[in-house]
N, C-alpha and C positions, 0 to 999 in steps of 0.2 A: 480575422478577429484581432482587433488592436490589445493593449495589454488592459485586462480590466480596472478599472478606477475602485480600490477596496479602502480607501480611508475610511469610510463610513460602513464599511462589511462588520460589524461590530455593535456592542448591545453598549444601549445607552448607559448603563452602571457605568461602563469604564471611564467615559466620559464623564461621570459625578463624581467618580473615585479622584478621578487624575486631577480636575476642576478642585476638587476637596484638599489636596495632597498642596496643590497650587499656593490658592486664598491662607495654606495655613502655614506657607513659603518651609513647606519640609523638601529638603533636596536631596537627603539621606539616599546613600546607592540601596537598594534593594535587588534579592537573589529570588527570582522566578523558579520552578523546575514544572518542566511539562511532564505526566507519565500519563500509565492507564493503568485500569485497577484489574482487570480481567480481560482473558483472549476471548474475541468471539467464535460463536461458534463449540464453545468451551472444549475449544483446540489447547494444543499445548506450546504455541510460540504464535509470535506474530511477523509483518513483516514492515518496519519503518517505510516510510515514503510521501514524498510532499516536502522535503526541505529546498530543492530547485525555486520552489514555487515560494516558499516562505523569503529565502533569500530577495528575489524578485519584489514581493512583498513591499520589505525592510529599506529595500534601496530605493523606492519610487516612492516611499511614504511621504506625502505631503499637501497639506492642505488649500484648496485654490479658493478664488472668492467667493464661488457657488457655495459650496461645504462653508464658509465662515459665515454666510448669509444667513443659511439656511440653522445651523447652529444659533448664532444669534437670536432668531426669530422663535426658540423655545422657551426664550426669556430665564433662563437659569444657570447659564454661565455670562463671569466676570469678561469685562471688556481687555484684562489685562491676560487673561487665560486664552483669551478669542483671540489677541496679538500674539500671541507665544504660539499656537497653533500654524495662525500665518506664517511663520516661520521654521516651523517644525523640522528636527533631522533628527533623527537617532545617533546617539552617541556613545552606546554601550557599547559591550563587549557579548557575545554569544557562542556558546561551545554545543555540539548536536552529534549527537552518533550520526552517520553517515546512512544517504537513502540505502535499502535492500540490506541492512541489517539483519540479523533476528534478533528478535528482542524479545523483554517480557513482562509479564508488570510488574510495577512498583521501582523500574526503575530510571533513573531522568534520564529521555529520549534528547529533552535542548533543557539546558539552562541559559537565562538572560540576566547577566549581571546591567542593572542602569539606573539610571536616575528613577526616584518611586514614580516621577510626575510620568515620563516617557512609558518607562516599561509597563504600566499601566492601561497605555493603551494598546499594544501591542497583544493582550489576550487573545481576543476574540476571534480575530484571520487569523494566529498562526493554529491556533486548535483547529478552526476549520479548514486548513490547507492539510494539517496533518492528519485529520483525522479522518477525511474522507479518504484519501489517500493511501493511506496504511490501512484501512479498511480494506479495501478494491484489492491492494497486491496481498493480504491475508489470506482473504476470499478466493483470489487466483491461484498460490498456490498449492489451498488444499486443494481444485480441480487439477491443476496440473500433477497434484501425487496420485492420484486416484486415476488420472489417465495413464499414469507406467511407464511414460515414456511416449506416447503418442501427443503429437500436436497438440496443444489448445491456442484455438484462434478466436478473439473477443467480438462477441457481433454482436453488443448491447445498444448501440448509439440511439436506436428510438426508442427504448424504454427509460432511458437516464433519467433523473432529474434534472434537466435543464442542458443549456449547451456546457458549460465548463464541467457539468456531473460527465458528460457524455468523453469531452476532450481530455479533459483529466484520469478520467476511471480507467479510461484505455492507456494513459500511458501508465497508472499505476499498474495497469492488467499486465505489462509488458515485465515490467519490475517485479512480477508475483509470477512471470515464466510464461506468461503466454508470446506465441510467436508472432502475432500478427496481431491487425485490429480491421475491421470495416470502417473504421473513421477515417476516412480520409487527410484532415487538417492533423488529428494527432499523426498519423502517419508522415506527413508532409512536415510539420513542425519538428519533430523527435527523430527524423531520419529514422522509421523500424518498418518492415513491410506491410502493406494494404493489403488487403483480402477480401475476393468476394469472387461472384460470379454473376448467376439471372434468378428470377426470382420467379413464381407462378406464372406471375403476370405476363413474361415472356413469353413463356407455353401456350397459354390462353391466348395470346393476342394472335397467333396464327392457324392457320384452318387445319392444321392439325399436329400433333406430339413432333411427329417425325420432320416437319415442314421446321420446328422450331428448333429442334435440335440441328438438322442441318446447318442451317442459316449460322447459327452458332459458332457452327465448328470451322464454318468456310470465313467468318470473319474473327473467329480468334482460334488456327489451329494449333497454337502453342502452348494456350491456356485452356484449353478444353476442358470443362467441368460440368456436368450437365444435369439439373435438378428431375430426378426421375420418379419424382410420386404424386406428379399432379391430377395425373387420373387413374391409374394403378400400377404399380411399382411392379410387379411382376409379370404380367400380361403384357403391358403395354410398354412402362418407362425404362427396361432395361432390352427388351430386344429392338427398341426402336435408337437406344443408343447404341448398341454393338454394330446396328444397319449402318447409322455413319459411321461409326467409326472404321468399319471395313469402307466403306464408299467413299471419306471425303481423307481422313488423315492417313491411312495405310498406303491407298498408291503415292502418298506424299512423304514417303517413310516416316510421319510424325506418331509420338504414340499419345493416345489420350491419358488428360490428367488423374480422372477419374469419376465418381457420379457420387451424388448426395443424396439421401433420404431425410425427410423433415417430416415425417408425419408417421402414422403406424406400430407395430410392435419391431422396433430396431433390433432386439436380438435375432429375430427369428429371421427379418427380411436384408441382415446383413448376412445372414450365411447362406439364405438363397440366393442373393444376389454374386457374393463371392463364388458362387458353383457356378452361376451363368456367364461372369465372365471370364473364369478361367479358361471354361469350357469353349470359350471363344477365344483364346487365346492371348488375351488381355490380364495374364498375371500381374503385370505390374500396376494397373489400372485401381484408384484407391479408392478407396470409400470412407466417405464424409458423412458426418449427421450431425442436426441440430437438430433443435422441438424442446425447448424448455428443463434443457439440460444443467445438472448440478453433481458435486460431486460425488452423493450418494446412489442419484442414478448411473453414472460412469460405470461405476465400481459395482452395481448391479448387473448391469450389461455385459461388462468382461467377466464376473463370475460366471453369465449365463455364457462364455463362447463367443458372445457377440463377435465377428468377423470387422471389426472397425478398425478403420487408419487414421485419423484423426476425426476432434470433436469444435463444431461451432458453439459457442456457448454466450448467452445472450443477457437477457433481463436478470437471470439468477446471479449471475455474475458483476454486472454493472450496476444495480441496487443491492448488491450482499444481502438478498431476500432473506434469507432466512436468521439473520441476525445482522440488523441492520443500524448497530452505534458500535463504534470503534470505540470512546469514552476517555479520550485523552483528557487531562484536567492540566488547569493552571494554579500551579497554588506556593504561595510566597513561604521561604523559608530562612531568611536570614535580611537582616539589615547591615550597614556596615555602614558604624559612627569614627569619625577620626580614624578611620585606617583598619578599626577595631570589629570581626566579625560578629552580630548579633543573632546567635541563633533563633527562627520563632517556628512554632509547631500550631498547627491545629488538631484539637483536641475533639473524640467525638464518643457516644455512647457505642458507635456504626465500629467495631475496630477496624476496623478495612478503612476504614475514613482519617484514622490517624494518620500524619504525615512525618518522613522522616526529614527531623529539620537540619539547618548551617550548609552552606556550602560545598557539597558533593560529587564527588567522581566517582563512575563505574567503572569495575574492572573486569574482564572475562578469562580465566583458566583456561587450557587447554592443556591435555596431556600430552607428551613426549614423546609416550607409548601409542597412541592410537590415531593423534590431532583430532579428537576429540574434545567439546564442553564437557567440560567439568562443571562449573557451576560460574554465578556471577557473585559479585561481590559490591555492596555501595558503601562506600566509607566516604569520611574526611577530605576536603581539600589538601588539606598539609599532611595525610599521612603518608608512610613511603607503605609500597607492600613487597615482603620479604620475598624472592627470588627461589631460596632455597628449603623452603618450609612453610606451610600458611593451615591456622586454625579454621575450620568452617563450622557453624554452628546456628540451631536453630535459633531464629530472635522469639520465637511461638513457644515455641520444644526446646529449652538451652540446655538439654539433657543429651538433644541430636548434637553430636559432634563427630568430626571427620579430619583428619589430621592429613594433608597432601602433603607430596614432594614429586620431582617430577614433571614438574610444569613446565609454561609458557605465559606469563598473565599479558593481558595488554589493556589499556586504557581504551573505552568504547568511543566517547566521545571526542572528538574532534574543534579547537578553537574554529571559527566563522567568521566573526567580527572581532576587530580590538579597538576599540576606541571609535565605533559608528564605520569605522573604514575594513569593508568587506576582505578579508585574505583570505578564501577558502577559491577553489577552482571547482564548481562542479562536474563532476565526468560525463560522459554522454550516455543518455537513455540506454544504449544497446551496452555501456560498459559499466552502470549499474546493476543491468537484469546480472549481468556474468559475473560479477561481486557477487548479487543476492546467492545465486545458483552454488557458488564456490561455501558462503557460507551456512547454507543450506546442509551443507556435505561432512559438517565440523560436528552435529549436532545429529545425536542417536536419534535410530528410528523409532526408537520408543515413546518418544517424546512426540515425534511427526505422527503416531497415531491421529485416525481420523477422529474414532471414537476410543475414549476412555484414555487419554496419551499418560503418560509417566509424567509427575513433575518436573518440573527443572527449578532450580533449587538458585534461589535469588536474595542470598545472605548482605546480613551488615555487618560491617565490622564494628570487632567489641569497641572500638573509642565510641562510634557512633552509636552503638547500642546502651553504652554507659551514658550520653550524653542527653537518647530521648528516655530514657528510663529515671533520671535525676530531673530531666523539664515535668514529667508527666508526673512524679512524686509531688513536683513544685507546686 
């Protein structure tokens, strides 16, 4: 799959805005900030992912004749806008918290410092890079908490929306902690391991259970895994796997990988199955399930005892069924005339729809005592944050106050661009997942609840609280 062609991945406003911004020759730099206004899942953190891809993006962006033709022929943009396209390159500057963050709303995931006319168009694919993306490794790793410690391996590939929902969702799945994918090309592209084994169809296609497992095992007796509930999981699919596995891998000193169940009541037929093959000798021998799994049923299963060694997990996982918009937004907060920053806000009756305006940095605390979050913080570009003492307080509640010392602060965001020319080095897939994982580990379990989590607590600082409280008087 070559790299996909996204100029045009984008809703036509942007193009009437930028076309608009053009004809009325405003060059004015303009400050973007991307966030999200809530976790899905009405979890309590999320997990960044999709800046590899946005990078990608930003560096190929540009307009060929098909796209200028095809533009043209809407008959509503300037012939001098339709030349400036052909020419197109980004010039801005860009700062982004890094993929496998934690994050949380309300605060800017990327700012786009550029030109109004450019960064204009640039809305549309970076929200859809990030958004679908940060979805999927959210998604992942509430199943991966719910699994305890046990594998998750992503088998969604034919349920996706589409191929890149499909290639993308698994490497985000990977970045959200799962170990593996059945996608093959993400596998092959993202260097992470592929996973799978046979499927029904396998079974079925020969004259009988036992004839299909053999065959199996004689041609992969290293990887031996063998799907045993195609005609009954007890009766049939697991004494006819122990038959080979005494028959074809044992006089071969190989030991089997283990057996899967996709279908049935999984608590019940994981702990018969684990009696039969212990009983055979085959402790080490694992057991695998998939069938429509998420992270509620996980966690149902091992309250039940369920006897399970790892989880495939599929459709629930690669469409985020069950709350399926991340909800990242692009929304402009600052112009900058001569040099001069202009802060701008948008105003709504929604308060949740209010934005924090001028040019911002986030910060994250961490205690001394525990290397634990403490809270975040979004302030001022120009402010410094005091090292040895910091006020926290609610911008809601300014009655909630919290007085630290102690700390660690660090700035979340990271510069990407400076002047259209890329400086950032992205890490590779497997050294992102093990980032996320590490910062995972900073941040109370309270908070990682599945259901009903603890706030985490996502302050501004007073300059900036003084500054949208005087725009919003305004």
């Amino acid at each position: 799959m070559n790299r996909e062609k996204l100029e045009l991945v984008t809703d036509l406003y942007e193009f009437s805005m930028s076309n608009g911004y053009f004809e009325l020759n405003r060059d004015e730099i303009a400050y973007f900030d991307i966030f999200f206004r809530k976790v899905p899942d009405k979890g309590g953190y999320a997990i960044v992912a999709g800046l590899e891809q946005i990078i990608d993006y930003i560096e190929n962006l540009k307009f060929d004749d098909e796209d200028i033709t095809y533009l043209k022929s809407l008959n509503i943009f300037s012939e001098k806008y339709l030349e400036y396209l052909s020419n197109f390159k980004f010039t801005g500057d860009i700062w982004a918290i890094p993929e496998g963050t934690v994050v949380f709303p309300r605060e800017p995931l990327i700012t786009v410092r550029a030109n109004i006319v450019e960064a204009q168009i640039l809305e549309t694919a970076m929200l859809l890079l990030l958004n679908h993306q940060s979805l999927i490794a959210t998604k992942t790793s509430r199943i991966v908490r719910a699994a305890s410690g046990r594998p998750i391996m992503e088998f969604g590939a034919r349920r996706a929306h589409g191929v890149s929902a499909a290639v993308y969702g698994a490497r985000a799945s990977i970045i959200g902690g799962a170990v593996g994918t059945s996608c093959v090309l993400t596998a092959q592209r993202f260097n992470v391991p592929a996973s799978g084994t046979m499927a029904h169809s396998w079974v079925q296609s020969f004259p009988s259970e036992y004839e299909a497992f053999k065959a199996y095992a004689e041609i992969y007796p290293n990887n031996c895994l063998v799907l045993v509930d195609t005609y009954n999981t007890l009766e049939s699919g697991v004494p006819n796997a122990i038959r080979v596995f005494d028959e074809v891998l044992k006089p071969k000193g190989i030991r089997p990988v283990g057996v899967r169940l996709d279908s049935g009541d999984l608590a019940y037929l994981s702990k018969k199955v684990r009696v039969m093959l212990d009983e055979a000798g085959y402790e080490d021998c694992k057991i695998c399930v998939s069938n429509s799994l998420d992270e509620y049923l996980i966690t149902s299963l091992l309250e039940q005892g369920a006897k399970i060694d790892s989880f495939g997990v599929g459709e629930n996982l690669i469409t985020a069924k069950s709350d399926a918009v991340f909800g990242g937004v692009y929304k402009l907060a600052a112009v900058e005339e001569d040099g001069k920053i202009i802060p701008k806000i948008k105003v709504s009756e929604n308060v949740e729809k209010i934005t924090n305006p001028s040019f911002k940095k986030v910060y994250r605390f961490y205690s001394k005592d525990t290397n634990y979050a403490i809270a975040d913080v979004v302030a001022l570009a120009d402010e410094i944050i005091a090292e040895d003492g910091y006020q926290l307080f609610d911008e809601h509640n300014t009655w909630k106050k919290k007085y630290i010392t102690n700390y660690i602060v660090k700035e979340l965001q990271e510069k990407i661009f400076e002047n259209g020319k890329l400086i950032y080095k992205s890490p590779s897939l497997k050294e992102i997942a093990q980032y996320s994982k590490e910062q995972l580990n900073t941040i109370w379990e309270e908070v990682k609840r599945l259901r009903n989590p603890q706030k985490y607590y996502v302050d501004i600082s007073q300059k900036l609280y003084d500054l949208k409280t005087e725009m919003l008087n305004r």
